[in-house]
N, C-alpha and C positions, 0 to 999 in steps of 0.2 A: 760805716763802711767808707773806705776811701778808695778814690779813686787817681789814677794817671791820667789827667784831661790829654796827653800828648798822643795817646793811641787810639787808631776809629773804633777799636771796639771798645775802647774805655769810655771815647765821647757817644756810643750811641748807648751804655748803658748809662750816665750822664744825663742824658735827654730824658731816658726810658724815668731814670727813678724823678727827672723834675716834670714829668707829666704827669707820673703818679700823684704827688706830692703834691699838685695845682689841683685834680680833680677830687683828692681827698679832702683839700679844704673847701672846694665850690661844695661838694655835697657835704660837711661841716656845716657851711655860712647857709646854703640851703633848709637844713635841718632846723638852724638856730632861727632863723626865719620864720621856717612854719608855725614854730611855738609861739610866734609872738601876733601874726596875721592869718594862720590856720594853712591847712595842709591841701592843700586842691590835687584835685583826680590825675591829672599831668606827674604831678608832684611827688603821687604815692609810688605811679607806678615806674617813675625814677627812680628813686631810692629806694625801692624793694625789690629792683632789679639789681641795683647795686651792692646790696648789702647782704644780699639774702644768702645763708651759709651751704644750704644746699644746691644751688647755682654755683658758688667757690668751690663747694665739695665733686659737684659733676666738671667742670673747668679742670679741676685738679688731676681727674682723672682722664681728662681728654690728653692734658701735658702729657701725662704719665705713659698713656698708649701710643701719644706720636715718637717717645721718644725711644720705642720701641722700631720703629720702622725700620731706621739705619741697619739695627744690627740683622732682622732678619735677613737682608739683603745681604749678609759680609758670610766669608768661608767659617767651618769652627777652629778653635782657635790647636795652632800644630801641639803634638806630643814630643815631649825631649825624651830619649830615652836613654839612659844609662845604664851599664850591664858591664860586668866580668865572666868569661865565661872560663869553664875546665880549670877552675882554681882549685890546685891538689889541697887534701884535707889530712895527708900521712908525708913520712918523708923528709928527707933535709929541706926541700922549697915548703913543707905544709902551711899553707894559710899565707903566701906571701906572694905579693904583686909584681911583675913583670921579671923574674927569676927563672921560672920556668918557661920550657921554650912554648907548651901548649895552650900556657894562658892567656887568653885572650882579654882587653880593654874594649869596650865600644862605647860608642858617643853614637847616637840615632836621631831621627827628627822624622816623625808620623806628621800625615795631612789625610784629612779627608775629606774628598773629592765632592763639591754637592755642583751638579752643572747651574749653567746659566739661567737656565728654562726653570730650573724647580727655584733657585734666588730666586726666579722674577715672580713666581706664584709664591714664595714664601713674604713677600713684600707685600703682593698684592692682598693676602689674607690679613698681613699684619694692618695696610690700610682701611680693611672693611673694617676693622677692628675699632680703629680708630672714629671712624663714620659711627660703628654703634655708638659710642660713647659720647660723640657728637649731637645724637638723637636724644642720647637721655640728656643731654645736658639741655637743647632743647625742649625737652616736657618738662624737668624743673622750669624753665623760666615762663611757659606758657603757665602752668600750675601757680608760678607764683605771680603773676600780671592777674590771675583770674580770680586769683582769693585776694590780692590787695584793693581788686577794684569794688569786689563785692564789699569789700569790710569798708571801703571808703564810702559807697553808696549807703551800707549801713547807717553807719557814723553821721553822713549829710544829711539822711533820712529822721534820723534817730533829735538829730536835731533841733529839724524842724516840728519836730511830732512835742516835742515839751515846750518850745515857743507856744505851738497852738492848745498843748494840754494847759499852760499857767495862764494864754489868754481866755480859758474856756473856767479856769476857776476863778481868774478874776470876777469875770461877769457873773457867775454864779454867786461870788459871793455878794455882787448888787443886787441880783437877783432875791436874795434872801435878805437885805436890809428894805428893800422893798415890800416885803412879804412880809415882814417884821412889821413894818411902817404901815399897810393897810390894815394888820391884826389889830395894833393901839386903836386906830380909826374907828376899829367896829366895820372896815370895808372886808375884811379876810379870815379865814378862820383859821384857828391852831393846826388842823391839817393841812392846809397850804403853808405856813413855816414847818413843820413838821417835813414835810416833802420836801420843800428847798433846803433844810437841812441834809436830808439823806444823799440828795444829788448832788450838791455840795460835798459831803465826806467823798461819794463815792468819786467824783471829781477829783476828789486830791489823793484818792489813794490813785486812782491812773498817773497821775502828774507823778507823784513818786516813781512808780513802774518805767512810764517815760523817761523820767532820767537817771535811773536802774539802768535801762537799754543802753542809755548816751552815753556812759562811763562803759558797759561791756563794748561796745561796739569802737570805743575809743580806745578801749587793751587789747580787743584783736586787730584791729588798725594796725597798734604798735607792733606784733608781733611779725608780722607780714614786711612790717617798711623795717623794724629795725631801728628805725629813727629815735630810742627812748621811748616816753612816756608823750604819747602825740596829746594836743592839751587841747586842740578843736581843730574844724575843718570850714573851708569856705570854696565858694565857689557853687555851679550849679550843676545840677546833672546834665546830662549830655543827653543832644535825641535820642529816642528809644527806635533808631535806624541802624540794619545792617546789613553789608553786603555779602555776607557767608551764604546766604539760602541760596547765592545766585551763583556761586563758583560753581565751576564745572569738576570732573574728577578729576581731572590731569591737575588744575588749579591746588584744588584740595588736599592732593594728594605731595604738595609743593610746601605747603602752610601747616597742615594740622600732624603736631607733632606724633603722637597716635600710628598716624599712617607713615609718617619717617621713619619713625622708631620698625614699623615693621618691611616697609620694604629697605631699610639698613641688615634685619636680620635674614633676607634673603638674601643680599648680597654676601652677607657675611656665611652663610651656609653654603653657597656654590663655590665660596672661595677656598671654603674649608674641603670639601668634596674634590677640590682642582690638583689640594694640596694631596691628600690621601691618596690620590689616583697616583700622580706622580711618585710616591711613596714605591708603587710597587714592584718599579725600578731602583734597588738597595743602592745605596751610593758605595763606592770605593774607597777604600783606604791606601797611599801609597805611602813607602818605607824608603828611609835611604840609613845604613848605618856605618861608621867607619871603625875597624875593628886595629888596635894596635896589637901585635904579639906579640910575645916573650922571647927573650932570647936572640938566635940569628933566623930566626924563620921571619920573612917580608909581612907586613902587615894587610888587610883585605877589606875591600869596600862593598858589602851587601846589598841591595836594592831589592824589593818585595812587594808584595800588594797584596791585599785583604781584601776578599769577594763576599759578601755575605748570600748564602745561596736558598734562597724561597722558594724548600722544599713545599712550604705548606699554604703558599702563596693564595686558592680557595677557601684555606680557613682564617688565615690571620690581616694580610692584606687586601683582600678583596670582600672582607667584611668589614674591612673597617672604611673601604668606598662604601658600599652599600649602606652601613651606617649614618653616615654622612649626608648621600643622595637623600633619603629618608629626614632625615633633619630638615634639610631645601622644602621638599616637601609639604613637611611642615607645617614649615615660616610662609608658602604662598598659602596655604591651608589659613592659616593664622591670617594672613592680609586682607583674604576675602572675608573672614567673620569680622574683622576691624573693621572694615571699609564698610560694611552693611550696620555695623553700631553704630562707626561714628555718620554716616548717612542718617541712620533712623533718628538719632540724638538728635541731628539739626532739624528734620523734621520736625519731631517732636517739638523741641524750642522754638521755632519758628511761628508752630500753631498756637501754642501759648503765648507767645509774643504778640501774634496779631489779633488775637480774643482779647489780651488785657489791654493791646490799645486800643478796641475798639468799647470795651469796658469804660476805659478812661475820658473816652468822645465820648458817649453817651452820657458817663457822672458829668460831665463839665458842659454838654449843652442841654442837658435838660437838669439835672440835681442841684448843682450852683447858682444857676441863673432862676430857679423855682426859689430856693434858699433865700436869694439876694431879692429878688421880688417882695418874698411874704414880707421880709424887715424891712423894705420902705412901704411897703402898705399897712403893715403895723404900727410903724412910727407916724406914719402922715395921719391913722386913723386916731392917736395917740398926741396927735398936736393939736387935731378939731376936735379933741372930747369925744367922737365917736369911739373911739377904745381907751382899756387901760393900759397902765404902763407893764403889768404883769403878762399881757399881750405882747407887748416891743420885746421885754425879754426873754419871753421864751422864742420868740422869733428868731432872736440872736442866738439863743442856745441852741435851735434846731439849725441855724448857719454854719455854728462852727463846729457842731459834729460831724455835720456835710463833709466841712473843708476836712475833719481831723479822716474821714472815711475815705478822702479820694487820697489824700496824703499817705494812705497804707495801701491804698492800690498802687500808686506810684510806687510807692518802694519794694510792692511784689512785682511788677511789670520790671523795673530797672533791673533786679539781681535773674529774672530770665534771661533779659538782654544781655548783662554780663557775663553769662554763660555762656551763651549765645555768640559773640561778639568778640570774646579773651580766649576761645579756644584753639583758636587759630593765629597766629605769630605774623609780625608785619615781612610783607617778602624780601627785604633789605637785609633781614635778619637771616633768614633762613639762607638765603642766598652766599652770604658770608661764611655760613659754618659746611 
């Protein structure tokens, strides 16, 4: 594309495409980043807000409806009209143009009249119009903040869950060279290696499973940021803190897309009813034509007006108000069933939120710190000869299925949160649109 840098509107499209051009490449140098030091939760739900097609695809449509508004507001566009009239078809003049004295030329020009009042509700509907599409462009981007954060938590979870599945086989497989090592001795019997064999396998079939998850949770990752093939994640999860349970409804009803989307479709049904009402008043058509004649007869200038007359104004336009009203209806019909789901949803998520973190206080002051005890009282009892070393390790293996069991609490407590916490839009955001 080329540009005239000499004209403002050339230099502000100029700006326009070198801002694009800058922010294309930051979320580029972003992207190419992540794959090399991992993708942090800030990170994800940057570039899946940017990237995401269905956000361009609602965007696109929001263009599309504003650039809709103008015209509603403007007259329809005038009729030219053209005409011959009384052109004989017999006779020495037959079939021929201005020869005869009766035949008449006209050139016309039709307008139809829409007053100022129905433009301004023709506007105004076309703006609600606009607001809808506004709304849904907003529930894409909540929708897509709330599945990249979940898939990111995944992914960080998913993680750390084979870190602790390969630390849990390593040690098992000590465990079993140990097992092994007091059977030679004549201290152990074939069903104690026999055993640490089997916990062992099944050990490594988890650790598979585990990073089974860490590769799916790392392609729905991708699919949400867009970002390619995301190749890991860093960073840590975020407090399981939110302030959603504590907005009020006016608040609520401000942020959560849900309740936008439906107090937009009331606006947008009373404006539609504003328009229909005004409807029942047909608009006018007026005429201007000028008529050349034939011959020595003077030529003649017509003027006219087209009334359209609603005879049937009880059946056709004042049902299609009442249609309308009905719609409105509705849409507040609609607001209050939304507003009482999305109400009971935070409820609900809230109660879960605060059972799993108090789930998670409880594994971590009493299950971890019991965990962490028995393997220094096993190991200590294991340095004085009062225990064996078959003792220490299963210590250790009863520690780290602890850590591998709060580690899945976490990661069910975190994706409540995420619900919880993503379903509501920052008010900077909302505010804008």
């Amino acid at each position: 594309m080329l540009f005239n840098i000499g004209s403002p509107a050339s230099r502000r499209a100029w700006a326009r495409s070198c801002v694009l051009l800058v922010a294309l490449g930051l979320l580029s140098g972003r992207a190419a980043y992540a794959q090399d030091v991992g993708l942090t939760l800030d990170e994800a739900l940057q570039i899946a807000t940017s990237r995401s097609s269905s956000i361009q695809a609602a965007q696109a449509s929001v263009r599309g409806s504003s650039d809709v508004v103008v015209k509603a507001g403007e007259l329809p566009n005038p009729t030219l009209n053209l005409s011959v009239q009384d052109l004989p078809v017999n006779g020495p003049n037959a079939l021929t143009i201005g020869q005869d004295n009766f035949t008449m030329r006209g050139i016309g020009i039709q307008q139809e009249w829409v007053s100022p009042a129905k433009r301004r509700l023709q506007t105004s509907l076309a703006n609600r119009v606009v607001e809808r599409d506004q709304s849904t462009y907003l529930e894409k981007v909540a929708e897509v903040r709330q599945q990249a954060a979940m898939a990111w938590l995944n992914a960080i979870y998913a993680k750390q869950a084979v870190a602790l599945n390969q630390a849990l086989v390593d040690h098992l497989g000590q465990e079993l060279a140990a097992r092994q090592a007091s059977y030679r001795g004549a201290k152990g019997t074939a069903v104690d290696v026999a055993q640490a064999n089997l916990t062992l396998g099944n050990a490594r079939d988890e650790l598979i499973n585990a990073q089974q998850d860490a590769k799916t949770a790392l392609i729905v990752l991708s699919r949400w940021t867009g970002a390619g093939n995301v190749l890991q994640v860093s960073g840590t999860p975020p407090e399981f803190e939110s302030q959603v349970p504590s907005f009020s409804a006016d608040h609520l009803a401000q942020v959560q897309p849900s309740l936008i989307a439906a107090r937009a479709a009331i606006s947008l049904a009373d404006a539609d009813t504003d328009v229909a009402r005004s409807n029942r008043n047909p608009n006018w058509t007026w005429g201007l034509t000028y008529f050349k004649s034939g011959g020595k007869y003077p030529d003649y200038v017509s003027v006219g007006v087209t009334i359209p007359l609603p005879i049937h104004r009880s059946n056709v336009e004042d049902r299609d108000v009442a249609q309308k009203s009905e719609m409105g209806t509705q849409a507040r019909l609609t607001y209050e069933d939304t507003e009482r789901q999305v109400v009971a949803d935070i409820q609900s998520l809230t109660a879960k939120l605060a059972g799993g973190r108090e789930r998670l206080a409880n594994a971590k002051q009493t299950v971890l710190p019991a965990a962490e005890q028995k393997v220094q009282l096993a190991n200590a009892a294991y340095r004085s000869g009062a225990g064996t070393l078959a003792d220490a390790l299963d210590a250790r293996h009863t520690q780290l299925e602890a850590d591998l069991q709060v580690l899945n609490l976490e990661r069910e407590v975190s994706l409540v949160w995420a619900q919880l916490e993503y379903q509501v839009l920052p008010t900077d955001l909302t505010a804008s649109q």
